[in-house]
N, CA, C and O atoms as a DFTB+ gen file, in Angstrom:
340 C
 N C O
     1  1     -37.503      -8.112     -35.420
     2  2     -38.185      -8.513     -36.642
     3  2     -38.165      -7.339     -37.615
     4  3     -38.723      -6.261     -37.411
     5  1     -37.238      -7.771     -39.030
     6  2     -37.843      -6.273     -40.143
     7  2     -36.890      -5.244     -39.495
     8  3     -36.936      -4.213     -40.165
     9  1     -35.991      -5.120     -38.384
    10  2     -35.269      -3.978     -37.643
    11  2     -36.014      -3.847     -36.452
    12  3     -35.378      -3.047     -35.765
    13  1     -36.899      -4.162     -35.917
    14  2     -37.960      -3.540     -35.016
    15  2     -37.249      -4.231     -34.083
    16  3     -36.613      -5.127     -34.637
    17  1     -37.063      -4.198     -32.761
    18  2     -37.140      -4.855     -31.667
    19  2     -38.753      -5.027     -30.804
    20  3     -39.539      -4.093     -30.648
    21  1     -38.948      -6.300     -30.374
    22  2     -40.109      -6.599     -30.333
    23  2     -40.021      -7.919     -29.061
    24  3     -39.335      -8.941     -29.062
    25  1     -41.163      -7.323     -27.876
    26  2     -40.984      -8.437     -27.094
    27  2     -42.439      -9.074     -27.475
    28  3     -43.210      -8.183     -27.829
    29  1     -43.105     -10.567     -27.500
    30  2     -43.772     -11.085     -27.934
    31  2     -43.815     -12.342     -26.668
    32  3     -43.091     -13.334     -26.584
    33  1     -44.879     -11.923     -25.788
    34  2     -45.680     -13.072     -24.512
    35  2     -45.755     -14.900     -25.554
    36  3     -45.667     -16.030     -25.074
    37  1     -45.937     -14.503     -26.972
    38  2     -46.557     -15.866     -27.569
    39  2     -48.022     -16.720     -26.868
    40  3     -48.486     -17.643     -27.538
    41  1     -48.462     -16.482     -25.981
    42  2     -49.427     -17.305     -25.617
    43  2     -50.830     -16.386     -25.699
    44  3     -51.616     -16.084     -24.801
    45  1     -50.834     -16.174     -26.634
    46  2     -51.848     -15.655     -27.485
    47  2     -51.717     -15.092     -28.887
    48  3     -50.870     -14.233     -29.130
    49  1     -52.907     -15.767     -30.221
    50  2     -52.513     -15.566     -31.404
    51  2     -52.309     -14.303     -31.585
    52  3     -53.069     -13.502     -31.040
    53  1     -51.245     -13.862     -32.385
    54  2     -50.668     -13.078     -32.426
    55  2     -50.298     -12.077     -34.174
    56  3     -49.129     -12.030     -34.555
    57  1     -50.945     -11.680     -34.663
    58  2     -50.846     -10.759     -35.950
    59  2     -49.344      -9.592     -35.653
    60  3     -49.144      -9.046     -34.569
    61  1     -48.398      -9.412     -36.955
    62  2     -47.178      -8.790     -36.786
    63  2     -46.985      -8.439     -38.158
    64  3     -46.114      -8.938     -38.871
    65  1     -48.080      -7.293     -38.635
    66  2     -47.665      -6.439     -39.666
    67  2     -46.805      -5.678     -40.040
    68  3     -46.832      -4.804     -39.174
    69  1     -45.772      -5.312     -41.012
    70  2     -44.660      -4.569     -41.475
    71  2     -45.541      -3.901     -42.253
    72  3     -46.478      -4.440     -42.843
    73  1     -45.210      -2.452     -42.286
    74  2     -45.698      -1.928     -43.734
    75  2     -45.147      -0.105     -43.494
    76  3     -44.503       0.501     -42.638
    77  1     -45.812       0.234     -44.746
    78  2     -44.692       1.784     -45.093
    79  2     -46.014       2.830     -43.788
    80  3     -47.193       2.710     -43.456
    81  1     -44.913       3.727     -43.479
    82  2     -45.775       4.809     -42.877
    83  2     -46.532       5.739     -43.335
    84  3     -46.127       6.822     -43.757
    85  1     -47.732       5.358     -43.279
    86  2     -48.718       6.210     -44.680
    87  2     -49.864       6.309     -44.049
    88  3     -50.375       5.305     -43.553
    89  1     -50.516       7.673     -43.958
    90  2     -51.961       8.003     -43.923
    91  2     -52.827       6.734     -44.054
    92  3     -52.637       6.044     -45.056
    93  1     -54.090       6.208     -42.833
    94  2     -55.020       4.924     -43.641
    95  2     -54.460       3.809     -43.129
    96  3     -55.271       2.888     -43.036
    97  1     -52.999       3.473     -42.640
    98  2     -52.817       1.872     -42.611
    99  2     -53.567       1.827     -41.066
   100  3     -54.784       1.677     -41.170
   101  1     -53.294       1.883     -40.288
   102  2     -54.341       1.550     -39.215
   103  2     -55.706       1.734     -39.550
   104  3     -56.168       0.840     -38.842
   105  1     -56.680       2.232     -40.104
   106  2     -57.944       2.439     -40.388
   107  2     -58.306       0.788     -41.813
   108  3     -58.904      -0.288     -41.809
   109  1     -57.473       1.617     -42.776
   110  2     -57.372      -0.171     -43.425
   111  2     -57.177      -1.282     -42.551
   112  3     -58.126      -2.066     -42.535
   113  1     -56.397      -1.507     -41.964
   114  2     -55.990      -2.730     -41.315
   115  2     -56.941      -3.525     -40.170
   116  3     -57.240      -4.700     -39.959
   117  1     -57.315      -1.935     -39.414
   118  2     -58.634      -2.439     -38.887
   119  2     -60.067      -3.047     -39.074
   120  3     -60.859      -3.849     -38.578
   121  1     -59.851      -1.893     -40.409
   122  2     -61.278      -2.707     -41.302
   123  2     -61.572      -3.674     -41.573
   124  3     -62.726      -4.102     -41.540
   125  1     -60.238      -4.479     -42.036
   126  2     -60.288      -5.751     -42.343
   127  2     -60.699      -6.833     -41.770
   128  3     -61.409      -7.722     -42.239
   129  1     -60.024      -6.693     -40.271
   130  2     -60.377      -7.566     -39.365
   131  2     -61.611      -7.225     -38.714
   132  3     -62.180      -8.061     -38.012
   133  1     -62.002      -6.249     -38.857
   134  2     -63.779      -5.767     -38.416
   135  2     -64.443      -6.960     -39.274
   136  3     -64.878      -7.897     -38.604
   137  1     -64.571      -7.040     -40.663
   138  2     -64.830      -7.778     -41.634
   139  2     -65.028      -9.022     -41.779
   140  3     -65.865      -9.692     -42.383
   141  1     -63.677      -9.358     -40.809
   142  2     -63.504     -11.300     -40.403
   143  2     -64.138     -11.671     -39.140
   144  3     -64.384     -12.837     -38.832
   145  1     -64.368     -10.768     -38.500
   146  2     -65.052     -10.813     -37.269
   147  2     -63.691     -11.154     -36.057
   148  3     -63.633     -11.889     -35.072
   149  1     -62.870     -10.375     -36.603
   150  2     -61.096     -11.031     -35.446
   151  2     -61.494      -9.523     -34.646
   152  3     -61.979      -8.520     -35.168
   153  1     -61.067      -9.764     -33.038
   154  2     -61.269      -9.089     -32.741
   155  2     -60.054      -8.870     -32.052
   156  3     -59.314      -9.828     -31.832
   157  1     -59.752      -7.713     -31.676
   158  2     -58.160      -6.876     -31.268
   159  2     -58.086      -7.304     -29.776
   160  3     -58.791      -6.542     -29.114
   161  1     -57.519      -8.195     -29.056
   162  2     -56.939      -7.824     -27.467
   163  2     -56.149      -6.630     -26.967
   164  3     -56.301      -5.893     -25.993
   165  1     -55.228      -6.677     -27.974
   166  2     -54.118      -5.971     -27.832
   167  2     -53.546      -5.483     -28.976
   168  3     -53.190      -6.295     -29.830
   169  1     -53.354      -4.041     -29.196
   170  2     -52.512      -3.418     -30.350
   171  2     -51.195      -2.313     -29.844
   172  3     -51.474      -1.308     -29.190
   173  1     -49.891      -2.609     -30.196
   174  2     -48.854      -1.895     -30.720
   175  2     -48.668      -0.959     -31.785
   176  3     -48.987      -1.460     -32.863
   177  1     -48.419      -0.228     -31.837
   178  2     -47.954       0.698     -33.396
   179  2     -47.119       1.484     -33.010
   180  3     -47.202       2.186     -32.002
   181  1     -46.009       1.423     -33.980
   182  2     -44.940       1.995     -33.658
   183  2     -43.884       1.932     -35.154
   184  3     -43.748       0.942     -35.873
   185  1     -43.379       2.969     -35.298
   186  2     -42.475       2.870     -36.676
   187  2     -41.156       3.652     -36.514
   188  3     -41.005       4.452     -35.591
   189  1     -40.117       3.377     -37.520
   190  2     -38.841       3.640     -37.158
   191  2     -38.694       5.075     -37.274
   192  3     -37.917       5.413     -36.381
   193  1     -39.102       6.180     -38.009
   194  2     -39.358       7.403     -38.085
   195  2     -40.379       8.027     -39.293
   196  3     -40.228       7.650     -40.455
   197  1     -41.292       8.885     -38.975
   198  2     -41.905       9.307     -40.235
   199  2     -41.748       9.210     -41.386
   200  3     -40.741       9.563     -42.000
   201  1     -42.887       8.636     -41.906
   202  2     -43.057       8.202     -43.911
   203  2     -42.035       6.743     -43.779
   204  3     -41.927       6.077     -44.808
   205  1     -41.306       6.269     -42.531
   206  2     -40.434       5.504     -42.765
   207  2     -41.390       3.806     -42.863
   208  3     -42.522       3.571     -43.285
   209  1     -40.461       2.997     -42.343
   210  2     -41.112       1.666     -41.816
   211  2     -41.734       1.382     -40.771
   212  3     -41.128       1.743     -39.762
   213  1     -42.974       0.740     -40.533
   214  2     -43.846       0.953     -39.284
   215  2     -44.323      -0.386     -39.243
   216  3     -44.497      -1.077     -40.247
   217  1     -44.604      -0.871     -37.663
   218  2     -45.182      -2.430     -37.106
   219  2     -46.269      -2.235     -36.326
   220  3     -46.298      -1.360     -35.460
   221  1     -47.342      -3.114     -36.598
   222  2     -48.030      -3.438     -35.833
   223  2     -48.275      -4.359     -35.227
   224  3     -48.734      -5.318     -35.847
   225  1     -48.085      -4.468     -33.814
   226  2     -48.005      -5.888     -33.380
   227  2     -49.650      -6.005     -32.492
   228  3     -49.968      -5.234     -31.586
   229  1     -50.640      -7.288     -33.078
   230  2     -51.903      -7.262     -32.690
   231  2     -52.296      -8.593     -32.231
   232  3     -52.402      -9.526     -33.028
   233  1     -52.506      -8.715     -31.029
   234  2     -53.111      -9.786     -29.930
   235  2     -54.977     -10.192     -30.212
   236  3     -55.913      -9.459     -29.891
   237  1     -55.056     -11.303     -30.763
   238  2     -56.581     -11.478     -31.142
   239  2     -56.850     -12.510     -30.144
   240  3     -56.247     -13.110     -29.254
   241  1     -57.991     -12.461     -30.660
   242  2     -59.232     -13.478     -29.982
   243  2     -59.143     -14.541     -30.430
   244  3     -58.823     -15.428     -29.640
   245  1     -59.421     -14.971     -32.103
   246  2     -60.057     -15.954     -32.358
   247  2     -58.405     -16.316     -33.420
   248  3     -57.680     -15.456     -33.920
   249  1     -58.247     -17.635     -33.480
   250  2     -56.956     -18.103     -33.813
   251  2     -57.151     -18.521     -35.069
   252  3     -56.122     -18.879     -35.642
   253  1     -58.214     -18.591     -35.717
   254  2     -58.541     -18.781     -37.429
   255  2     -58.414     -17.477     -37.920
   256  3     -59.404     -16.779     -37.700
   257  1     -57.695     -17.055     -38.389
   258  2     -57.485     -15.832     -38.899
   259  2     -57.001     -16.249     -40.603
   260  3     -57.123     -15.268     -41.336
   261  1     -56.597     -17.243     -41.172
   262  2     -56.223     -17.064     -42.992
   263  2     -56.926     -16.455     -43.493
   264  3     -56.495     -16.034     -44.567
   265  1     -57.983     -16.125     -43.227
   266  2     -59.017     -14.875     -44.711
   267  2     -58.427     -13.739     -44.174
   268  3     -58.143     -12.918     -45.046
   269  1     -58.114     -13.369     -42.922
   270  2     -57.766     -12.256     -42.376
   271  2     -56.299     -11.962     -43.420
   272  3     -55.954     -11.006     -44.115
   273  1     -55.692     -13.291     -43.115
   274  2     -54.455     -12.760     -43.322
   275  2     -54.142     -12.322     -45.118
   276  3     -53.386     -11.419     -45.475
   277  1     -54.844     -13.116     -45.932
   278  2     -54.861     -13.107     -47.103
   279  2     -55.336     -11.834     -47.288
   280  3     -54.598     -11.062     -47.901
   281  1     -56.675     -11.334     -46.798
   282  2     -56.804      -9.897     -47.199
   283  2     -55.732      -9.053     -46.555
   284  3     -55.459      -8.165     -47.364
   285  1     -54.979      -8.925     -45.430
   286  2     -54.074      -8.073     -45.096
   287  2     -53.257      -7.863     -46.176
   288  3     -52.856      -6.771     -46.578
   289  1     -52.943      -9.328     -46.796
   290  2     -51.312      -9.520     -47.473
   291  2     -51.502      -8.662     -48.744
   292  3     -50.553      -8.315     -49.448
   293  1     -52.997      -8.292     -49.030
   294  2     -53.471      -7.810     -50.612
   295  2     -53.437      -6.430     -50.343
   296  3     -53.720      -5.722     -51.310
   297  1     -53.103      -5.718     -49.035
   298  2     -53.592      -3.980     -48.942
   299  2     -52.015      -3.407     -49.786
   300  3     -50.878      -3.871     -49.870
   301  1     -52.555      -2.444     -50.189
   302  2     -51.045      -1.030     -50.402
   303  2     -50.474      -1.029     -49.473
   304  3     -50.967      -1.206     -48.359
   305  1     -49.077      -0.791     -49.762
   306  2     -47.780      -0.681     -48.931
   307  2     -47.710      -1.643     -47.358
   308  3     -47.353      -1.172     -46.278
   309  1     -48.089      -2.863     -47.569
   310  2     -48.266      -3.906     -46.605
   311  2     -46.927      -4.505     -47.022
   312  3     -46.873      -4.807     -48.215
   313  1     -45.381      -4.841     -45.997
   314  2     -44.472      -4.988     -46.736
   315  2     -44.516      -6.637     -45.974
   316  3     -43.782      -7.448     -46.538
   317  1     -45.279      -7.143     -44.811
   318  2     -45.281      -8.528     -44.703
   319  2     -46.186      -8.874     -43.028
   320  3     -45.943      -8.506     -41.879
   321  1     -47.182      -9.667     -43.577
   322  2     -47.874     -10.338     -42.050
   323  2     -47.612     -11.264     -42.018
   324  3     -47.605     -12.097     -42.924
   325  1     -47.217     -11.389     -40.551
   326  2     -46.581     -13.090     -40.185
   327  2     -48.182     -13.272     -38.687
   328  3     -48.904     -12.457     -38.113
   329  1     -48.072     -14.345     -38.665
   330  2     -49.377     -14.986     -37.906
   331  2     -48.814     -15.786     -36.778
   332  3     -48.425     -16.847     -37.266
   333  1     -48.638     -15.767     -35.745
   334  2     -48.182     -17.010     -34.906
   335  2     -49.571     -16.906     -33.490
   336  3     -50.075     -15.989     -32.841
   337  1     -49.726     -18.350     -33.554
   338  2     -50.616     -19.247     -32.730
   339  2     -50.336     -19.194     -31.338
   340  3     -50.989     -19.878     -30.550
């Protein structure tokens, strides 16, 4: 996905952020979902090399996540969240 190679179980909702490697995106990103009340099972982070392109791949709880995702899609240097059920 985006260049990343990525293995993905699918049987749990599943958050798969792209975005630039920058000071704050994990602390933003977390916040957000602190906010919606989504809570993290499982988090990945990993990017192709410094300041470069970076993924987060995040395993939730609760499978209503659109406010989540709408505020993700609105942060700085967020280059795309995809959502799968």
């Amino acid at each position: 996905m985006n260049g990343f190679k990525i293995s993905l179980s699918m049987g749990t909702p599943t958050l798969i952020i792209v975005h630039q490697d920058v000071p704050g995106m994990i602390a933003k990103v977390t916040n957000i979902l602190s906010e919606t009340n989504t809570n993290i099972g499982t988090m990945t982070v990993t990017r192709e090399s410094k300041g470069e392109n970076a993924i987060m791949i995040m395993e939730v709880d609760d499978p209503q996540v659109e406010d989540t995702v709408k505020k993700l899609k609105q942060l700085p240097n967020i280059d795309s969240v995809n959502y799968f059920e």
